[in-house]
mmCIF file of the N, C-alpha and C atoms, coordinates in Angstrom:
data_MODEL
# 
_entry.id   MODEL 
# 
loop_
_atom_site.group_PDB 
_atom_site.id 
_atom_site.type_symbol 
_atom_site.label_atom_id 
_atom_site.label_alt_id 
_atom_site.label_comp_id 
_atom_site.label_asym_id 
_atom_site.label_entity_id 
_atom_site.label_seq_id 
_atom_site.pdbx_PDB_ins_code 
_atom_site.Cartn_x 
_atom_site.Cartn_y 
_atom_site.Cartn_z 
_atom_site.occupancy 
_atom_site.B_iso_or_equiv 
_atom_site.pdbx_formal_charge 
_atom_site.auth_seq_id 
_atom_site.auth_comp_id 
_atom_site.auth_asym_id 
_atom_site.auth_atom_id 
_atom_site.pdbx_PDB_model_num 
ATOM 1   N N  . UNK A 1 1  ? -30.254 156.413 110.800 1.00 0.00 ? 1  UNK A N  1 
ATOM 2   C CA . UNK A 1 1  ? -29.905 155.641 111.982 1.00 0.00 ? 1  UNK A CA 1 
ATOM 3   C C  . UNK A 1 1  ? -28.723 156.291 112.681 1.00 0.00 ? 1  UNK A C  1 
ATOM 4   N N  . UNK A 1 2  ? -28.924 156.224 113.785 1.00 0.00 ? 2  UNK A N  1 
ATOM 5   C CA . UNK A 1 2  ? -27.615 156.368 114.769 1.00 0.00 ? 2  UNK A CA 1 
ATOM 6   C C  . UNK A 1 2  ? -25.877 156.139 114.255 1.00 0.00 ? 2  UNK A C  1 
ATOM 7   N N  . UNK A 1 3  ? -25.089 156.737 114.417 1.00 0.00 ? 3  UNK A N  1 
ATOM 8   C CA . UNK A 1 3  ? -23.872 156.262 114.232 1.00 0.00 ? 3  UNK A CA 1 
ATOM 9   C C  . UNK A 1 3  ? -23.262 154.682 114.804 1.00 0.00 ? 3  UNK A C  1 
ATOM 10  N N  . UNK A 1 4  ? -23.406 154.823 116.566 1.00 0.00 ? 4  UNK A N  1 
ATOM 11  C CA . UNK A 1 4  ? -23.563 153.995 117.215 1.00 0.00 ? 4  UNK A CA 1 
ATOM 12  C C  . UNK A 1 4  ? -23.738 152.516 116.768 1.00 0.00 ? 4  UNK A C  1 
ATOM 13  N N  . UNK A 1 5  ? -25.727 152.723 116.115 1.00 0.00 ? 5  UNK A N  1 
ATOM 14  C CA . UNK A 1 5  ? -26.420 151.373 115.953 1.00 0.00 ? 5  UNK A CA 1 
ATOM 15  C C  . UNK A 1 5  ? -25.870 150.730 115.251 1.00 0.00 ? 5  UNK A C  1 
ATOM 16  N N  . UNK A 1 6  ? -25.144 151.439 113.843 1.00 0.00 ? 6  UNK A N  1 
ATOM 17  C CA . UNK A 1 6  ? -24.769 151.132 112.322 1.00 0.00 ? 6  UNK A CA 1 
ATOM 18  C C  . UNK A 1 6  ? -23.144 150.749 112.386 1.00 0.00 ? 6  UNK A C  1 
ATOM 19  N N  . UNK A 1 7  ? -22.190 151.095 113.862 1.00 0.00 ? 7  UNK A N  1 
ATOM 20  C CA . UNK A 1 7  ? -20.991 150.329 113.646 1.00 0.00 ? 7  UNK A CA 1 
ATOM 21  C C  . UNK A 1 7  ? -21.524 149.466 114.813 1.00 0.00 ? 7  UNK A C  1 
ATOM 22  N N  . UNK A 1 8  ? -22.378 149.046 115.568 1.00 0.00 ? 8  UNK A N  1 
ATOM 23  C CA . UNK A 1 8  ? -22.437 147.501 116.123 1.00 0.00 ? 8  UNK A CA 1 
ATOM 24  C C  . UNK A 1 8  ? -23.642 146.962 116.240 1.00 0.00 ? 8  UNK A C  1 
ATOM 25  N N  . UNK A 1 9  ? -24.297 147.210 114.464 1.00 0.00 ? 9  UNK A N  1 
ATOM 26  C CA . UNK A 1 9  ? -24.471 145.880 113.852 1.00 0.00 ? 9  UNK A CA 1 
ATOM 27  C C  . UNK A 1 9  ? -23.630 145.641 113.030 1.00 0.00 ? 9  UNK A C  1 
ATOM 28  N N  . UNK A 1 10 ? -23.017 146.502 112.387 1.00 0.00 ? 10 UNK A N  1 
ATOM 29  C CA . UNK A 1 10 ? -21.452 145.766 111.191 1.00 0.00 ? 10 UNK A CA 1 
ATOM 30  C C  . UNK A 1 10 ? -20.929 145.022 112.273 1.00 0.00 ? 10 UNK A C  1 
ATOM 31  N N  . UNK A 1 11 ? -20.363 145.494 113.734 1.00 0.00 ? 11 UNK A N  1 
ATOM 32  C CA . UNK A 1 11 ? -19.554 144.559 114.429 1.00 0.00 ? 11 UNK A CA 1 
ATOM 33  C C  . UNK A 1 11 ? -20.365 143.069 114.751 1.00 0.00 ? 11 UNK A C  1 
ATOM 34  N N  . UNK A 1 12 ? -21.784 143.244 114.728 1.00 0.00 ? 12 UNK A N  1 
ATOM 35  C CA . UNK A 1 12 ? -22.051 142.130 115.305 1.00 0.00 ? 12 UNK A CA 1 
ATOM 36  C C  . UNK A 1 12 ? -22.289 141.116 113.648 1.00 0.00 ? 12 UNK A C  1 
ATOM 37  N N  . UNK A 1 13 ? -22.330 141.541 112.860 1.00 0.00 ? 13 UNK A N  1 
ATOM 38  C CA . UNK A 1 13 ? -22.774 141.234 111.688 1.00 0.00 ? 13 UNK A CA 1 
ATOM 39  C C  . UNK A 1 13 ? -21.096 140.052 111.308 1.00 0.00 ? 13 UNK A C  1 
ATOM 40  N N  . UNK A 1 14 ? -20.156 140.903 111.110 1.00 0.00 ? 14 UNK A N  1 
ATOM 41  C CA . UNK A 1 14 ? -18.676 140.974 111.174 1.00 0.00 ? 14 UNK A CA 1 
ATOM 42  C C  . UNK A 1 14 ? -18.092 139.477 111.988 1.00 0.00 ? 14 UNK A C  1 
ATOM 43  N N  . UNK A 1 15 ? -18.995 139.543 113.430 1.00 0.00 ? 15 UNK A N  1 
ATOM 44  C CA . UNK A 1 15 ? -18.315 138.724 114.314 1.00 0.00 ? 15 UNK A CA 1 
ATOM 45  C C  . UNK A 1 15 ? -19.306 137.147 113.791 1.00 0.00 ? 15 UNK A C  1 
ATOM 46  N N  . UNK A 1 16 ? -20.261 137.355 113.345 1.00 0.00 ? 16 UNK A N  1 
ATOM 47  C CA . UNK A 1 16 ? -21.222 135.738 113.242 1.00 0.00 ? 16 UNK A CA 1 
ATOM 48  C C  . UNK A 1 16 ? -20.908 135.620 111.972 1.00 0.00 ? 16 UNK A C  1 
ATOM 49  N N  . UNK A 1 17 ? -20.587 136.193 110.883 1.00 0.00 ? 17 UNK A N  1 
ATOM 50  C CA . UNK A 1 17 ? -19.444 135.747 109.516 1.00 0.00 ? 17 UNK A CA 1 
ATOM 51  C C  . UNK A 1 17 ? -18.256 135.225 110.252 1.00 0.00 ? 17 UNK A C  1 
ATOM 52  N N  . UNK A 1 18 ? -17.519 135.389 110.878 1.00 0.00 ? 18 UNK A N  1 
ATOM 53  C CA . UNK A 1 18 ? -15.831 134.766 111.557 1.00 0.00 ? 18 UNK A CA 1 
ATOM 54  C C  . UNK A 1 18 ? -16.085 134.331 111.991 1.00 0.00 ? 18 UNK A C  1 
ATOM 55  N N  . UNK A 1 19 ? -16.935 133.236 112.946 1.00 0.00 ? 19 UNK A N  1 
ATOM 56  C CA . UNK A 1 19 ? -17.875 132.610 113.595 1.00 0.00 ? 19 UNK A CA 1 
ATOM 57  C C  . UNK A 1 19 ? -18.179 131.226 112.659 1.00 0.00 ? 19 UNK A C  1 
ATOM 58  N N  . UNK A 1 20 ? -18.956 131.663 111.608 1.00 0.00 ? 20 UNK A N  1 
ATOM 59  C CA . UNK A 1 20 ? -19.560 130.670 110.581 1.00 0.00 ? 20 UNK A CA 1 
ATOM 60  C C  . UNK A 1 20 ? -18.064 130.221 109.920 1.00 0.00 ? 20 UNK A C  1 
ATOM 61  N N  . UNK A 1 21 ? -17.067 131.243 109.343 1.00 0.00 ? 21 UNK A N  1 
ATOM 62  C CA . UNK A 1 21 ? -16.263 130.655 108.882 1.00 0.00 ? 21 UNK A CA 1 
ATOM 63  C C  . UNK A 1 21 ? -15.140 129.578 109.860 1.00 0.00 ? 21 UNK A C  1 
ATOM 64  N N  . UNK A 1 22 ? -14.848 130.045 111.063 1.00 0.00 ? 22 UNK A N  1 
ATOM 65  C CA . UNK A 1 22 ? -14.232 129.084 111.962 1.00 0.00 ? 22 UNK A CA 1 
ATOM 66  C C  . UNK A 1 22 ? -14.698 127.685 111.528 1.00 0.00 ? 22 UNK A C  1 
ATOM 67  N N  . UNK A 1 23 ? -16.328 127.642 111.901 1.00 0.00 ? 23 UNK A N  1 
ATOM 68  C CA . UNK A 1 23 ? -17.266 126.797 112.159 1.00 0.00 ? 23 UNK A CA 1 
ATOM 69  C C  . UNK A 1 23 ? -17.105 125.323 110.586 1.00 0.00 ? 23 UNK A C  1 
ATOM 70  N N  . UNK A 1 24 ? -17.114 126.533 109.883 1.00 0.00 ? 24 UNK A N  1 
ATOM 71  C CA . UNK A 1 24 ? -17.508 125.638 108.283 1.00 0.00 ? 24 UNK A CA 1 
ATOM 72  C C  . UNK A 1 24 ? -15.789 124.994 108.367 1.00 0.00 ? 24 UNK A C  1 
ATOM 73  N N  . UNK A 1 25 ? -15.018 126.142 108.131 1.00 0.00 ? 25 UNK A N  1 
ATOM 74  C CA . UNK A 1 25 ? -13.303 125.017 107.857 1.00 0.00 ? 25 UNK A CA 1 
ATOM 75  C C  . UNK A 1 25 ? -12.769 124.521 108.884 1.00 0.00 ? 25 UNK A C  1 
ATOM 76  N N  . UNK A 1 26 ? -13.118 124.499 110.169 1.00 0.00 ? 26 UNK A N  1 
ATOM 77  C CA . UNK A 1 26 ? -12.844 123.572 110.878 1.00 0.00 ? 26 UNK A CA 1 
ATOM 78  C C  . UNK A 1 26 ? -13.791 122.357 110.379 1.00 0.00 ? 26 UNK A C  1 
ATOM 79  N N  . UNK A 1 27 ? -14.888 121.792 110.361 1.00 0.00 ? 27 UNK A N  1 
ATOM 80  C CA . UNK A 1 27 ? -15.965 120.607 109.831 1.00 0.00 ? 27 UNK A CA 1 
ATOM 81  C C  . UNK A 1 27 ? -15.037 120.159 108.021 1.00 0.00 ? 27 UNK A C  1 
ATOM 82  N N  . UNK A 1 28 ? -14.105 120.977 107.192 1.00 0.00 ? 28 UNK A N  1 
ATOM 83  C CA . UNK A 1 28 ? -14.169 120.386 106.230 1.00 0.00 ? 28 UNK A CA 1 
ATOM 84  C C  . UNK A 1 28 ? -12.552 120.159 106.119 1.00 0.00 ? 28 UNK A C  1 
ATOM 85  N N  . UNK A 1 29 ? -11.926 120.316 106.925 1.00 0.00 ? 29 UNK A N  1 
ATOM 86  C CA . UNK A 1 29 ? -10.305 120.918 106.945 1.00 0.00 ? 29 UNK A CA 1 
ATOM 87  C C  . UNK A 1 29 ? -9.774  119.088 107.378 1.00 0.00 ? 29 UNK A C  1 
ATOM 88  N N  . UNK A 1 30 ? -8.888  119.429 106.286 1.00 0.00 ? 30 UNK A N  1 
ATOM 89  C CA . UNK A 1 30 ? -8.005  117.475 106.686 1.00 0.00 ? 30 UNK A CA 1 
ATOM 90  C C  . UNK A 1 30 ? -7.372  117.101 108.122 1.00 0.00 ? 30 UNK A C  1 
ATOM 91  N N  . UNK A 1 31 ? -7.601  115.826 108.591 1.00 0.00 ? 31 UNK A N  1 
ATOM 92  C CA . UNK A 1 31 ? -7.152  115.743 109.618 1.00 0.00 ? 31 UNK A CA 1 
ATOM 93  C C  . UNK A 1 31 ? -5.643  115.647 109.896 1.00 0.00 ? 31 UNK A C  1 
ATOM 94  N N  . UNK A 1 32 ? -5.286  116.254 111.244 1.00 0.00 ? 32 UNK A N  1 
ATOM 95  C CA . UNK A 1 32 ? -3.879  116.459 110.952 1.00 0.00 ? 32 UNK A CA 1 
ATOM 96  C C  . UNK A 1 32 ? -3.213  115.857 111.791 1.00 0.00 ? 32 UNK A C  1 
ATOM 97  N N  . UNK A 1 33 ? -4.198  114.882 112.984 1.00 0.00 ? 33 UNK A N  1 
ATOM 98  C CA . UNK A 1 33 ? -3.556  114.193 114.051 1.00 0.00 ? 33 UNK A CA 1 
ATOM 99  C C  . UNK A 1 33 ? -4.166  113.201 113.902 1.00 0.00 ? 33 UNK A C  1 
ATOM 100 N N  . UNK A 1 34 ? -3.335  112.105 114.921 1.00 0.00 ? 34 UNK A N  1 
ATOM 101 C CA . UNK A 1 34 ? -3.428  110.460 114.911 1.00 0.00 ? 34 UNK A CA 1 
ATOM 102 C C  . UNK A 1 34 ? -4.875  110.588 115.950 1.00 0.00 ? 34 UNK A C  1 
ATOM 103 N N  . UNK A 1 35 ? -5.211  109.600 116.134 1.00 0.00 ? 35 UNK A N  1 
ATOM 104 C CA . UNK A 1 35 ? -6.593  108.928 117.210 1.00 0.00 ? 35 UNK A CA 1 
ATOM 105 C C  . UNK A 1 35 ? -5.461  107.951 117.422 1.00 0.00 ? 35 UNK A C  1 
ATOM 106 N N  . UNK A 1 36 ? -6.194  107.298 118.353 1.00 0.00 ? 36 UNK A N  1 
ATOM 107 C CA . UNK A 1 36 ? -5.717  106.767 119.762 1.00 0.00 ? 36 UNK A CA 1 
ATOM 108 C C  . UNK A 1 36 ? -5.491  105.299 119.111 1.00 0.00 ? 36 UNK A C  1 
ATOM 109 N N  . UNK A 1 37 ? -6.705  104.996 118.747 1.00 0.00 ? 37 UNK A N  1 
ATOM 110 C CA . UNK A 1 37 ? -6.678  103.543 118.004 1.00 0.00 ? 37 UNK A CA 1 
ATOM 111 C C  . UNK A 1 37 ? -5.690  103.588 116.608 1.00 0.00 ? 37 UNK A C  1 
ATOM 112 N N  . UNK A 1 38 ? -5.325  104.613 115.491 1.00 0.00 ? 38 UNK A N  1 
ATOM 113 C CA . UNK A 1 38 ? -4.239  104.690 114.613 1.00 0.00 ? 38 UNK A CA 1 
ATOM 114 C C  . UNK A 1 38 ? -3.018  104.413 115.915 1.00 0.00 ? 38 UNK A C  1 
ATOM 115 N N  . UNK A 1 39 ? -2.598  105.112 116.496 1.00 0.00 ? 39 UNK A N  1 
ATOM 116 C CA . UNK A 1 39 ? -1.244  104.959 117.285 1.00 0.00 ? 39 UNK A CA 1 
ATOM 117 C C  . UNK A 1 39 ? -1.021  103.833 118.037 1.00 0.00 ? 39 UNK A C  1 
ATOM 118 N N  . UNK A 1 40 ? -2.450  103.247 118.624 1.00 0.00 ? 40 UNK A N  1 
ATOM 119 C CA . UNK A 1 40 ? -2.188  101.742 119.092 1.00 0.00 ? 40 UNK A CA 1 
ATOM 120 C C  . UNK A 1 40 ? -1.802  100.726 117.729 1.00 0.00 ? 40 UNK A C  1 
ATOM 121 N N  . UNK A 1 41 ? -2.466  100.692 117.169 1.00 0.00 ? 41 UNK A N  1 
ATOM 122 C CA . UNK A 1 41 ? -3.021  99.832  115.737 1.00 0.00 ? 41 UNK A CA 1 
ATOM 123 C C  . UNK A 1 41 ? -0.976  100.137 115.718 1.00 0.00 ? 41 UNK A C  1 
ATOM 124 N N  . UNK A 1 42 ? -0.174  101.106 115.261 1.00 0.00 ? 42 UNK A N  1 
ATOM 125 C CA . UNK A 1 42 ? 1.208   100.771 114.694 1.00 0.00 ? 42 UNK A CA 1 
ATOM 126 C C  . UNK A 1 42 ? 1.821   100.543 115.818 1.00 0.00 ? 42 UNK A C  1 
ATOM 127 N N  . UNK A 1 43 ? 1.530   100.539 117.132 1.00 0.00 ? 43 UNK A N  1 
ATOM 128 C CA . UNK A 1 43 ? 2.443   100.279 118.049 1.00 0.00 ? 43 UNK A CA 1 
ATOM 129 C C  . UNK A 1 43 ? 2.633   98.551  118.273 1.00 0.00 ? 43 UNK A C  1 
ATOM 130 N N  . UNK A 1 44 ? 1.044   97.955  117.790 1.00 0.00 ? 44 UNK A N  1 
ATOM 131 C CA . UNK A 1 44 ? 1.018   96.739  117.963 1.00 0.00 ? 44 UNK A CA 1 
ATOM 132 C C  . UNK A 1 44 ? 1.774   95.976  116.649 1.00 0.00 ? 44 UNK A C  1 
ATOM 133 N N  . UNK A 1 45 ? 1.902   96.784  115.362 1.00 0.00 ? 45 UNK A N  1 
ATOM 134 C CA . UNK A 1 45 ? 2.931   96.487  114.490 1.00 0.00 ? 45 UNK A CA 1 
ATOM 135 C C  . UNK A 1 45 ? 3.932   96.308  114.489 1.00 0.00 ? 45 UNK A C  1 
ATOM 136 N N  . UNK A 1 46 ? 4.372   97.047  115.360 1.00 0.00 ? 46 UNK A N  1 
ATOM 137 C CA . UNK A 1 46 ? 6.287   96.993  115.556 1.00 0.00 ? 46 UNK A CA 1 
ATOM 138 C C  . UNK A 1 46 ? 6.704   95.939  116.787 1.00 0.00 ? 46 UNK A C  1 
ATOM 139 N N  . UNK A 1 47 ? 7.974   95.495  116.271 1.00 0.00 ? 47 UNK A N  1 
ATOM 140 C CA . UNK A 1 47 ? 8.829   94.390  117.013 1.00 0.00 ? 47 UNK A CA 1 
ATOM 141 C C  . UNK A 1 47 ? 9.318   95.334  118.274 1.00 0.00 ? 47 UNK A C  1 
ATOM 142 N N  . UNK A 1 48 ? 9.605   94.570  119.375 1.00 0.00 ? 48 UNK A N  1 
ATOM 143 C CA . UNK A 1 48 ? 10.459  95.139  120.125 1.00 0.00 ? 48 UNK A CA 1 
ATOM 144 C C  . UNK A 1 48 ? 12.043  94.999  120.041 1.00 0.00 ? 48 UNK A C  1 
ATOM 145 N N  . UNK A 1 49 ? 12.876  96.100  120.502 1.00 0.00 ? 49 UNK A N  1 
ATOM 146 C CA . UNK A 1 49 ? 14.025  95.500  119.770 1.00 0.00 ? 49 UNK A CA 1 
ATOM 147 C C  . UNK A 1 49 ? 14.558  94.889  120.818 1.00 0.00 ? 49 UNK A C  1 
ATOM 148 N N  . UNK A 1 50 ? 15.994  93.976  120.335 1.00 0.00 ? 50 UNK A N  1 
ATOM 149 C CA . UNK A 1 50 ? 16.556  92.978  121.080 1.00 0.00 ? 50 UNK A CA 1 
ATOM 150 C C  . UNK A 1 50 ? 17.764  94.230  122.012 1.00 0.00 ? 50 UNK A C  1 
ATOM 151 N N  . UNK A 1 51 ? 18.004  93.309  123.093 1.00 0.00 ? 51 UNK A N  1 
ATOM 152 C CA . UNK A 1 51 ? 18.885  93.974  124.096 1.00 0.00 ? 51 UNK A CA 1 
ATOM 153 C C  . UNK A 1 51 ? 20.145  94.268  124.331 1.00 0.00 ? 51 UNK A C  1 
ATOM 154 N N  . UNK A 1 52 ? 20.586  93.699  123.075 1.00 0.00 ? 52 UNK A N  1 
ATOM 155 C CA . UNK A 1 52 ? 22.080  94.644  122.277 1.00 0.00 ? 52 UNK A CA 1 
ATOM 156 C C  . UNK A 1 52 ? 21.722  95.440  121.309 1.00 0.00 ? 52 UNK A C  1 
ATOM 157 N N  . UNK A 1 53 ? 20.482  95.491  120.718 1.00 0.00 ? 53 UNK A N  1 
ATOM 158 C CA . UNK A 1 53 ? 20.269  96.578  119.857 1.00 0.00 ? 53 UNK A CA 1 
ATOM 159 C C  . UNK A 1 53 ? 21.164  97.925  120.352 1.00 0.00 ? 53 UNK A C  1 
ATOM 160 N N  . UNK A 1 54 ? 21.928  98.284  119.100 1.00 0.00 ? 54 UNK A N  1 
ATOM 161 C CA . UNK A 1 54 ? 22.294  100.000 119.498 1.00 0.00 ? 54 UNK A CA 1 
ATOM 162 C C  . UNK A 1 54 ? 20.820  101.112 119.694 1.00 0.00 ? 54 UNK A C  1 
ATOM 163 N N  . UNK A 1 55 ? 20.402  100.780 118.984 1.00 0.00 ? 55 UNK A N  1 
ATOM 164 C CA . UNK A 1 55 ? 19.384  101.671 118.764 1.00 0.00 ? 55 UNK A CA 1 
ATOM 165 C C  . UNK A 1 55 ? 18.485  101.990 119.792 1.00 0.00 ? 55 UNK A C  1 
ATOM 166 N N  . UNK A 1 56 ? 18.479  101.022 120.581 1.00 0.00 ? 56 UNK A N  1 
ATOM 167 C CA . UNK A 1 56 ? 17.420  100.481 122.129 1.00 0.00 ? 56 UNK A CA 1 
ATOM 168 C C  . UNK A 1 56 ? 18.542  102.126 123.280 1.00 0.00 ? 56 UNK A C  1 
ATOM 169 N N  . UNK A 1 57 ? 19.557  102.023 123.263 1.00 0.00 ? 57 UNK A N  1 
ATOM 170 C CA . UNK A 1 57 ? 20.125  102.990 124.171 1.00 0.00 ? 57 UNK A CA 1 
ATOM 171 C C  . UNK A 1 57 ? 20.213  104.266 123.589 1.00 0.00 ? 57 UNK A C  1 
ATOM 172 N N  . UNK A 1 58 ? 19.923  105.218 125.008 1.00 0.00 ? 58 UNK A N  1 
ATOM 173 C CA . UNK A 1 58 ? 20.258  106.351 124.401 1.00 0.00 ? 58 UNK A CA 1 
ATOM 174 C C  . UNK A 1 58 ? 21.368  106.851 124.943 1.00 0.00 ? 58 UNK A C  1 
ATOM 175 N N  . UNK A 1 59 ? 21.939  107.970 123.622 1.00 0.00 ? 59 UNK A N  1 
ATOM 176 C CA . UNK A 1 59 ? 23.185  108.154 124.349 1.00 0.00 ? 59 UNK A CA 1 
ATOM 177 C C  . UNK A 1 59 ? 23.377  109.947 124.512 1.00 0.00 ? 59 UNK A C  1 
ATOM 178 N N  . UNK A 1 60 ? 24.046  110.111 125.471 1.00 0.00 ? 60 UNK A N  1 
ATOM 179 C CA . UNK A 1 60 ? 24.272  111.315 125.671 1.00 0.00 ? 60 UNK A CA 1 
ATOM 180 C C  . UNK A 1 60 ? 25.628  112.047 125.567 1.00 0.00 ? 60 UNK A C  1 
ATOM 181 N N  . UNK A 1 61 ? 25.560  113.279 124.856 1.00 0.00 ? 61 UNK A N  1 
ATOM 182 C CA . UNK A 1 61 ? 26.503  113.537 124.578 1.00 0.00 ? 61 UNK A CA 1 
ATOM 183 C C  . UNK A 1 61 ? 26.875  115.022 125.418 1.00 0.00 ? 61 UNK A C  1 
ATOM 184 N N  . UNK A 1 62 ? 28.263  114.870 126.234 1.00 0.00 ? 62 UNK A N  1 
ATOM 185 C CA . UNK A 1 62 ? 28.518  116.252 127.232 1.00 0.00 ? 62 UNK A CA 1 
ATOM 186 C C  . UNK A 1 62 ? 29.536  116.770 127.045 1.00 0.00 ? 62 UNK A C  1 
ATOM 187 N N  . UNK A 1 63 ? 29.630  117.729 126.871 1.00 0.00 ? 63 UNK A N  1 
ATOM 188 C CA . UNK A 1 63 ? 31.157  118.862 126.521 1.00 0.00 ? 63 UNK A CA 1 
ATOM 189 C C  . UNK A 1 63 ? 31.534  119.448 127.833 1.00 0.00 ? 63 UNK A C  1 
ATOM 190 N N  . UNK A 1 64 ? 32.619  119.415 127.713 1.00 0.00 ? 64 UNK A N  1 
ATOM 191 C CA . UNK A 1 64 ? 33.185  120.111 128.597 1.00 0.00 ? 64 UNK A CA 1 
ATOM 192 C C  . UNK A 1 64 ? 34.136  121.221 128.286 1.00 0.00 ? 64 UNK A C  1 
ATOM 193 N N  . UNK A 1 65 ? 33.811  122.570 128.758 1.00 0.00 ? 65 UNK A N  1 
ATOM 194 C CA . UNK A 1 65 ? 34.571  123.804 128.995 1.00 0.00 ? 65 UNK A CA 1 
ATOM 195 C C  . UNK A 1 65 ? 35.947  124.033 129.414 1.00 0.00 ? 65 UNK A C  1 
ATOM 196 N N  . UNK A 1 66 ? 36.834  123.779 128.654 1.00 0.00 ? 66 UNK A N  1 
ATOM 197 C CA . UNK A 1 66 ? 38.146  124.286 129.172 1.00 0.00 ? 66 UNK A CA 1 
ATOM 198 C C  . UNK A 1 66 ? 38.269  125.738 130.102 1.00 0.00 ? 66 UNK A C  1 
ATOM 199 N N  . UNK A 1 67 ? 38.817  125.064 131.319 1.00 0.00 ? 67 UNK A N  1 
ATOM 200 C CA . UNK A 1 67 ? 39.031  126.437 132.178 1.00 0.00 ? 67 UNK A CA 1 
ATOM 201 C C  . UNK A 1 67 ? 39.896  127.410 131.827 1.00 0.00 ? 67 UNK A C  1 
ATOM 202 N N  . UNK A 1 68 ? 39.452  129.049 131.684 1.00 0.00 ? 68 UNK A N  1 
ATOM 203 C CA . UNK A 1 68 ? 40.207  129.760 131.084 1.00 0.00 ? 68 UNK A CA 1 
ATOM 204 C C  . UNK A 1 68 ? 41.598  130.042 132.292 1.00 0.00 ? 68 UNK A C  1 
# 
């Protein structure tokens, strides 16, 4: 056979193995993000906090540069 034929069918051979494997561990691989209904479902769990809560404000913190 040709030089040619024999490195692209290894390439094409090569590329539908990395292909299948994407294919297979993406379908068996643990999930690693929330759905929509998990993140509603704990949002409807939690209290809102009260309006002296510290925790309710955010605070910012700014430095300032002494002029040389």
């Amino acid at each position: 056979m040709n030089l040619v034929v024999v490195i692209g069918v290894v390439l094409v051979v090569a590329g539908m193995l990395g292909i299948l494997a994407v294919v297979l561990r993406g379908s068996v691989s643990t999930r690693d993000h929330l759905t929509v209904a998990e993140i509603q479902a704990r949002l409807a769990g939690e209290r809102p906090l009260a309006a002296d809560d510290p925790r309710r404000t955010v605070s910012v913190v700014v430095r300032r540069h002494a002029d040389s």
